[in-house]
C-alpha positions in Angstrom: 9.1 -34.7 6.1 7.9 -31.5 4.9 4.8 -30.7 6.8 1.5 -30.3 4.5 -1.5 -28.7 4.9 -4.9 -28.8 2.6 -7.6 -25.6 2.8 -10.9 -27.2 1.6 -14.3 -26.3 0.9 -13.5 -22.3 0.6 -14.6 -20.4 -2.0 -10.6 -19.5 -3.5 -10.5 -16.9 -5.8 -7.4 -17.2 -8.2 -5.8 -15.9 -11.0 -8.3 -17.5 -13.8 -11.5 -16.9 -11.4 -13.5 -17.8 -8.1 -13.4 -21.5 -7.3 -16.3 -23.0 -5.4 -15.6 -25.5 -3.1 -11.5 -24.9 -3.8 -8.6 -26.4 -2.3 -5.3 -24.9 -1.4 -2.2 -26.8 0.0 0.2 -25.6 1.6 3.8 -27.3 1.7 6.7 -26.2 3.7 5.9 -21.9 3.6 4.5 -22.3 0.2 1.9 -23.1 -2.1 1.9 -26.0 -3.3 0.3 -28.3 -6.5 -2.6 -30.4 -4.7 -1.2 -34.2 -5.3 -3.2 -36.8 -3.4 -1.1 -37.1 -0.6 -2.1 -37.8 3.2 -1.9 -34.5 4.9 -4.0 -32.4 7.8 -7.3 -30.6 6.3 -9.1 -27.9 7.5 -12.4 -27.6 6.1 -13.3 -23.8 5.6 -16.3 -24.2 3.6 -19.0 -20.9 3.8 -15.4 -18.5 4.2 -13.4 -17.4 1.1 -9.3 -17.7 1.1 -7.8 -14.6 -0.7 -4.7 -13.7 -1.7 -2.5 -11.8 1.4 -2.8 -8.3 1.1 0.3 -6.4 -0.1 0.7 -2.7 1.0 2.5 -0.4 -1.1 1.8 2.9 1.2 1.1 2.2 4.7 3.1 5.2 7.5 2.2 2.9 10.8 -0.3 1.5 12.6 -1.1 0.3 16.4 0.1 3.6 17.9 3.5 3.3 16.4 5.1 4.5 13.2 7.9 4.1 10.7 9.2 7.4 11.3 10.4 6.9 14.5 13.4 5.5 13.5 13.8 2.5 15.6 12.9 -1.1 14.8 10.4 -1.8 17.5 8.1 1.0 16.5 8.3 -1.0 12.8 7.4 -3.7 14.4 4.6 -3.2 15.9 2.9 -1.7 13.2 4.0 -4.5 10.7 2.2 -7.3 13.6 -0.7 -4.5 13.5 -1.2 -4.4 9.6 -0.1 -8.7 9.3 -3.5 -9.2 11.6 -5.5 -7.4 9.6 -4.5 -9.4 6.3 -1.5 -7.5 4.8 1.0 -9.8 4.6 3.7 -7.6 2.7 4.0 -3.7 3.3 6.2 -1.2 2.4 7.3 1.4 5.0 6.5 4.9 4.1 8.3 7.4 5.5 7.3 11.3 6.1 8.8 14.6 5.1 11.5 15.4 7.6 15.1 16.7 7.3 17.7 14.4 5.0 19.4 13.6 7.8 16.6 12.2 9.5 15.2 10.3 6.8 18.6 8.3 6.1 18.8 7.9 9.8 15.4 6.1 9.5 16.2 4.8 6.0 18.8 3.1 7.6 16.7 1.2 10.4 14.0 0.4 7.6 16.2 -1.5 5.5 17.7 -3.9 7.9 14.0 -4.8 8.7 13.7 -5.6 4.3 16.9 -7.5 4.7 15.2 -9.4 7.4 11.8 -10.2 5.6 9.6 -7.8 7.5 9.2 -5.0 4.8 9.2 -5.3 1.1 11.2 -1.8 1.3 10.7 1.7 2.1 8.4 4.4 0.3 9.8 8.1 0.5 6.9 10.0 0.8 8.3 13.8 0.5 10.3 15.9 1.7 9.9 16.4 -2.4 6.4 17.5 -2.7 4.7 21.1 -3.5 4.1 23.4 -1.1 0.8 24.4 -2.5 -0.4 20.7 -1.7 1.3 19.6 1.3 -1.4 17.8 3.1 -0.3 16.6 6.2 3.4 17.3 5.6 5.1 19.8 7.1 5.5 23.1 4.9 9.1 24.6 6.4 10.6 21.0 5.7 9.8 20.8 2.1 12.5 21.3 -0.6 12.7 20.7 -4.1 13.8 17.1 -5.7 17.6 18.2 -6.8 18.8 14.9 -8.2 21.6 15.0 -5.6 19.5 15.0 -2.6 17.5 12.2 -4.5 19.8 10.1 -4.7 21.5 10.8 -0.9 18.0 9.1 0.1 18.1 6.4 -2.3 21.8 5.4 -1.4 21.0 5.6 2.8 18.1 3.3 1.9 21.0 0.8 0.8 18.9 -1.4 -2.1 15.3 -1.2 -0.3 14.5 2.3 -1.6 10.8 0.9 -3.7 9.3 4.1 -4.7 9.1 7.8 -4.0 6.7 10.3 -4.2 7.9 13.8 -5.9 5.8 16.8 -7.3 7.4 16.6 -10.7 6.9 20.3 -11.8 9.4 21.2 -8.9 13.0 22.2 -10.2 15.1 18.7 -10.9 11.3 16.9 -10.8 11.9 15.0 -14.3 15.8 14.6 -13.8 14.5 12.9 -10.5 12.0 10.9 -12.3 14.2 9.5 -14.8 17.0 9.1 -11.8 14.7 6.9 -9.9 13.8 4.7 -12.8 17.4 4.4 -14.0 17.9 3.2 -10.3 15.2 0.7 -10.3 12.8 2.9 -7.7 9.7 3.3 -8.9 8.9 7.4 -9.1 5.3 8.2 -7.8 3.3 11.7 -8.7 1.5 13.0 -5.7 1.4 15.8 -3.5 1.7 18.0 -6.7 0.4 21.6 -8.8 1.4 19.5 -11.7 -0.4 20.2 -14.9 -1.8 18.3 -17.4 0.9 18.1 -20.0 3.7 18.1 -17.2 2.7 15.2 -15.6 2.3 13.7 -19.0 6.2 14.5 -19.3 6.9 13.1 -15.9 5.3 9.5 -17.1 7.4 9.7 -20.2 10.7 10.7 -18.0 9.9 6.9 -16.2 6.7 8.0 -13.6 4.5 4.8 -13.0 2.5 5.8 -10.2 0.2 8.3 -9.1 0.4 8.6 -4.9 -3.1 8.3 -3.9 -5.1 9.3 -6.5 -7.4 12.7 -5.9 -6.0 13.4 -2.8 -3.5 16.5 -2.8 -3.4 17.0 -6.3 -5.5 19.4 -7.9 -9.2 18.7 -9.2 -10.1 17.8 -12.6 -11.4 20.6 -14.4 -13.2 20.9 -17.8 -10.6 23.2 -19.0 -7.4 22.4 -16.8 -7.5 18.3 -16.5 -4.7 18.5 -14.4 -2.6 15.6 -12.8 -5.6 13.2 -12.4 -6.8 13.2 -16.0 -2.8 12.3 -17.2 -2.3 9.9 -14.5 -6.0 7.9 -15.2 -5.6 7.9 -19.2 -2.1 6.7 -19.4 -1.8 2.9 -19.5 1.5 2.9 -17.8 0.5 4.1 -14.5 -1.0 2.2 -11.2 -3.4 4.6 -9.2 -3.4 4.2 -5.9 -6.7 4.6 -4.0 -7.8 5.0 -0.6 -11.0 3.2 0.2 -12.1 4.3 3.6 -15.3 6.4 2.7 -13.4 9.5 3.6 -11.1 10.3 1.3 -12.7 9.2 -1.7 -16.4 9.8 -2.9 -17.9 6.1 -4.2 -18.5 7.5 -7.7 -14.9 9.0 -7.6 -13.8 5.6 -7.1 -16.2 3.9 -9.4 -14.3 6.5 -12.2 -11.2 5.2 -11.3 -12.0 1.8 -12.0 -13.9 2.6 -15.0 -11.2 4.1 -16.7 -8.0 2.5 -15.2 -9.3 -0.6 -15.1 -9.1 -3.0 -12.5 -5.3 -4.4 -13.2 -4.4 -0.9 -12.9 -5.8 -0.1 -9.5 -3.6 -0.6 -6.0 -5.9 0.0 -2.6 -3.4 1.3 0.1 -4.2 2.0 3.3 -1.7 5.6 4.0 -2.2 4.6 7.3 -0.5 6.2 10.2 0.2 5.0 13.9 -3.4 5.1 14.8 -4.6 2.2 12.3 -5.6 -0.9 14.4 -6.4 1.6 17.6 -8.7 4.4 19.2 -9.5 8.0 18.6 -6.8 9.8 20.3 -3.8 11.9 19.6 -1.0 10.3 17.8 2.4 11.2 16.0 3.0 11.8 12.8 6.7 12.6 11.7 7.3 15.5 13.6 3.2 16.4 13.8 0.8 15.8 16.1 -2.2 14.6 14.9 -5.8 14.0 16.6 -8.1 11.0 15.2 -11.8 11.8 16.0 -14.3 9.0 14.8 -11.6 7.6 13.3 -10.1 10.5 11.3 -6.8 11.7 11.2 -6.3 15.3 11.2 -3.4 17.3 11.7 -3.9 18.8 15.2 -1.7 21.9 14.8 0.2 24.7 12.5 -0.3 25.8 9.7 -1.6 22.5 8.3 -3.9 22.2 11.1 -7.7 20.1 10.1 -6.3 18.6 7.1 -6.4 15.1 6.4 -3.5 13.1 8.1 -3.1 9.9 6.2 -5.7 7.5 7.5 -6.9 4.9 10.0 -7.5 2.0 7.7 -6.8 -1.2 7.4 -6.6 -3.4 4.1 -9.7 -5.9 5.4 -11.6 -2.8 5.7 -11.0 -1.8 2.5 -11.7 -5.0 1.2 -15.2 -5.4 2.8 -15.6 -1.6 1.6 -15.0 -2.7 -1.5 -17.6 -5.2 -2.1 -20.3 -4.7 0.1 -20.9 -0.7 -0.6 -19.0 0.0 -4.0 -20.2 -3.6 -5.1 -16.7 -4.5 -6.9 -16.2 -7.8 -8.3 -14.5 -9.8 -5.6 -12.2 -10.5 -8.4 -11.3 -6.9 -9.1 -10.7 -6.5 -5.4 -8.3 -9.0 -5.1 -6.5 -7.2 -8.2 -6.5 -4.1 -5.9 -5.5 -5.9 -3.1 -2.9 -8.3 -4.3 -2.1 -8.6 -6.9 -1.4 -5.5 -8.8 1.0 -4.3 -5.7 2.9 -7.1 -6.2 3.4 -6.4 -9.9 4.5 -3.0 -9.0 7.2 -4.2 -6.5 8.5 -6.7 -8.4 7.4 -9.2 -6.3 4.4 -10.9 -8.4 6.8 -14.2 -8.7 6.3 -14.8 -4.9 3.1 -13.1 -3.7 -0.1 -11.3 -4.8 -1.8 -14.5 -5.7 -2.3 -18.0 -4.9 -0.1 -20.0 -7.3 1.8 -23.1 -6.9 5.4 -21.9 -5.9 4.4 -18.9 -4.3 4.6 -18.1 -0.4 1.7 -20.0 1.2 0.3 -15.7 2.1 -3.7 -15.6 2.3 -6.4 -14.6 4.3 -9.5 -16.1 5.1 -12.5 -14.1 5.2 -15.9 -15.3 6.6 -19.6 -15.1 5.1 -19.3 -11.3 5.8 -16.0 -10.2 4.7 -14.3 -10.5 7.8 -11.1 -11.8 8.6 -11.3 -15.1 10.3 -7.8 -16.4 9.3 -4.0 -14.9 8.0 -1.2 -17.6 7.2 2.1 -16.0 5.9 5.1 -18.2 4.9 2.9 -21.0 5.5 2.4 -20.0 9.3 -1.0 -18.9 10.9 -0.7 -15.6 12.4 -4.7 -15.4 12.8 -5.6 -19.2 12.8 -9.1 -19.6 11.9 -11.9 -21.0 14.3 -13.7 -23.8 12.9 -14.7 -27.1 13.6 
């Protein structure tokens, strides 16, 4: 017998809307069509059940990191991020020599072979130098289609996106590389202009790598990236929804003009997600949290903002209880709109009959009380 499980008295927010009072079953790892057959029932009424989270830019978390280049860091930071809700995440990786990154490519695809990862995320070493962030300047080259695809091919099918500055000598042949290869090609860390980022979405670009943040400002007279990337109706902006990176009326705009099935919340988080203030690593940087920022500690990058310390339940609560987003539109964020741009909407990102039996369960006060992926508690909740 397959073993079966019913969630009652939740508030379930699904595809067509929140359902008071909802059920969920749950049938050998997935969801399944609520029959009226016998099975266990956990009564979760005065929580909410939520789609699992799905990551699409996340660098490590509980003091490890994706970068280091061996499967136990990975792991640790894929439990970190799974407790906290996020049951899919893609591994992003940080600028560092080719060689390195394959290496690294290498250990992160075994790990999507395995189910662990959705893929990997090749965050530089294609970006411009003018808006390097926490990367590290000396290590930066531009995106010649050859070194392009030398990532793509050590990534051996689990290459999901990369981010490129797209003005950058070879930045559109790159684009339209990564499309024709099925990766989806990501605008951040860019000078771009207006009208060149516009080419870059034509050229196959479907996502702008958080939103904002290392790219320049939108002017009156030189819109810029941001402008390109919010207008166009092809493009998923991702946002980072920690109260530090973005201003709540900057994300506000980005909701009001993407629109919520257009919005991804990511978490950029690196190894010190889930832990203290301290000094971590970062690639080949070190970088001190303080009050739970992440700032480059040294160089010539030193005090800028190293990725984050989030998690995706914080940006959940974030999002409702101070920027007062429809829970709906959150789950969008969340969920479901990540799992559109992996290609993965046909087994995660909401709770459908069919799909993986991933959720979360959040108490009166946005907090997690519950995770179940595959079917399996990984948080189990504590009620009565």
């Amino acid at each position: 017998m397959v073993e079966r499980t019913v969630l009652t008295g939740a508030r379930v927010v699904l595809p067509t809307g929140v359902a008071e009072g909802g059920r969920v079953t749950v049938e050998g790892g997935r969801i399944a069509d609520d029959v009226p057959h016998e099975a266990p029932t956990i009564d979760l009424t005065g929580h909410w059940i939520v789609p699992g989270f799905v990551d699409v830019h996340v660098h490590g978390g509980g003091g490890a990191s994706f970068s280091a280049g061996t499967a136990e860091e990975a792991l640790t930071a894929i439990r970190t991020h799974r407790a906290h809700g996020t049951t899919t995440m893609v591994a992003s990786t940080v600028t560092g020599d080719l060689d390195d990154l394959a290496r690294q490519a290498a250990v992160l695809s075994e790990l999507t072979e395995q189910g662990d990862l959705a893929g990997i995320h090749f965050e530089g070493p294609f970006i411009s130098p003018h808006r390097c962030g926490a990367h590290q300047p000396e290590l930066l080259r531009a995106p010649h289609p050859a070194d392009v695809r030398k990532l793509v091919d050590a990534a051996r099918g689990a290459a999901r996106m990369m981010t490129l500055a797209p003005e950058l000598e070879g930045g559109l042949e790159s684009v339209r590389l990564l499309a024709d290869s099925g990766v989806v090609a990501a605008v951040g860390h860019t000078d771009s202009t207006y009208e060149a980022t516009l080419a870059a979405i034509d050229a196959g670009a479907t996502v702008a790598t958080h939103l904002f943040n290392a790219m320049p400002s939108l002017l009156h007279r030189a819109p810029g990236p941001i402008a390109a990337l919010l207008e166009d109706e092809r493009v998923t902006v991702e946002l980072i929804n920690d109260g530090t990176h973005l201003h709540p009326a900057v994300l506000e705009l980005a909701f009001a003009r993407a629109g919520a099935d257009r919005v991804a919340f990511i978490t950029d988080a690196m190894g010190a997600a889930g832990m203290n203030d301290g000094m971590y690593p970062l690639g080949p940087m070190r970088v001190e949290v303080k009050d739970g920022v992440a700032r480059i500690a040294d160089g010539p990058t030193a005090g800028s903002i190293a990725g984050s310390t989030l998690t995706l339940d914080t940006a959940f609560k974030r999002a409702v209880t101070v920027d007062r987003l429809p829970v709906e539109d959150v789950v969008r964020a969340l969920s479901a709109n990540p799992a559109r741009l992996l290609g993965v909407a046909d087994r995660v990102g909401s709770l459908e009959p069919g799909k993986d039996a991933d959720l979360v369960v959040l108490d009166a006060s946005y907090d997690v009380a519950g995770v179940m992926r595959k079917g399996e508690w990984l948080v189990r909740p504590e009620v009565g």
